[in-house]
C-alpha positions, 0 to 999 in steps of 0.5 A: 443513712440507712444501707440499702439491704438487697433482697434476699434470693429465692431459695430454689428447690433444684432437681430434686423438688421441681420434679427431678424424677418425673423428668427422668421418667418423662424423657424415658417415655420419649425415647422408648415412643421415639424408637418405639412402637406402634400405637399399640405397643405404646399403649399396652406394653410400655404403658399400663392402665393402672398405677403401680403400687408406690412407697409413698411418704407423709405429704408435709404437714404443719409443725406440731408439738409432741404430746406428753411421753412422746419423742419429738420427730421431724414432720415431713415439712421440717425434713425437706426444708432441713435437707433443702438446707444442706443442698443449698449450703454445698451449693455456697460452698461450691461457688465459694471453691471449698470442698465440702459434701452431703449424704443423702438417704432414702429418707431425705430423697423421699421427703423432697419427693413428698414436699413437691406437689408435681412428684408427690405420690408418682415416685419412690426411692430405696437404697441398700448398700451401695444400690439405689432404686427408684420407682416410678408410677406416673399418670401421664396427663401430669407429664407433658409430651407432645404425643399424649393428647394425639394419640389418646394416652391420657388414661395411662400410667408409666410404670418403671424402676431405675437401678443406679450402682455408682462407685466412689469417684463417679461424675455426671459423665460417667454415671450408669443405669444398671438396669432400666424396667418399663412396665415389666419390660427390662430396656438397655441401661444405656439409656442417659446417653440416648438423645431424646426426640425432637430435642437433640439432647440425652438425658444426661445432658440434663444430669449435667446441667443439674449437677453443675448448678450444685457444683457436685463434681462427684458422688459415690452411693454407699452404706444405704446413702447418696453421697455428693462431693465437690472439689473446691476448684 
């Protein structure tokens, strides 16, 4: 008699591959528009009409042996499936309440950013020490906010860079944006706890939820890494 085998789950890509930072860079623009400015203000100052040069990674390619003297390196295609790997095992280990982590390099965001075809190109992210910056440069007829078409912003570009700064010990509570720059223009860096228009929600309402479904309790950024806890409990 044979067992009925279950079928396997679908491995999700969670915040990072289905447009973590297009989100982030999404709600930003929707708060900055539902506090801000006329048409014109939106249009020309914390819109552009060109993309910012972005730090752009290697789009996945097909695995392929190394030629004769070379050293074997990873493709783009087998960093992101390897990092997705790590990220799904604390996510087993965190349901199963044991402690475990996952260090993150830039290298590794990078490669998830360039696996995902809605971020790819649109976003970059740098850590030195114990600071993360990320870059964004995003054509807004990618992202869908209910003002785009209205208001005729479909030939923009948000531009914008996010420093995050987050000692041992920091939670999804308790994480801060040490500086927010919007097309050149420096914004509060309060900005995860300002509620978005329309919805009711801040943003780091959604930071929450995507660390709950890591099981992530804390995080540090330190030694050029993002570094990811959970507790066991």
């Amino acid at each position: 008699m044979n067992a009925r085998t279950e079928p396997s789950p679908k491995r999700g890509m969670g915040c990072f591959a289905k447009g973590c930072l297009i989100f982030i860079a999404s709600g930003i623009l929707l708060v900055v528009g539902g506090i801000g400015g006329t048409y014109w203000s939106l249009r020309h100052v914390v819109l552009s009409d060109k993309p910012a040069p972005i730090p752009e990674a290697s789009a996945p390619t097909e695995t392929g042996a190394a030629t004769p003297g070379e050293t074997s390196v990873a493709r783009p295609s087998e960093k992101s499936a390897e990092v997705r790997e790590r990220l799904d095992t604390m996510k087993q280990a965190a349901r199963a309440h044991e402690q475990t982590g996952v260090e993150l390099t830039a290298a590794d965001i990078n490669a998830l950013i360039a696996a995902n075809r809605k971020s790819r190109g649109t976003a970059s992210v740098g850590i030195d020490g114990g600071v993360a910056q990320a870059q964004f440069s995003i054509p807004l007829q990618r992202l869908d906010v209910p003002f785009r078409n209205a208001l005729g912003l479909g030939d923009r570009y948000l531009n914008a860079a996010v420093t995050i700064v987050a000692p041992p010990g920091t939670n999804a509570s308790s994480v801060q944006l040490s500086e927010v720059t919007l097309n050149g223009h420096t914004i509060p860096g309060g900005l995860l706890d300002w509620q978005l228009p329309g919805v009711g929600k801040s943003l780091r309402n959604y930071v929450i939820k995507y660390a709950n479904q890591y099981g992530v309790t804390d995080g540090e950024i330190r030694d050029g890494k993002v570094i990811l806890h959970t507790s066991g409990y």
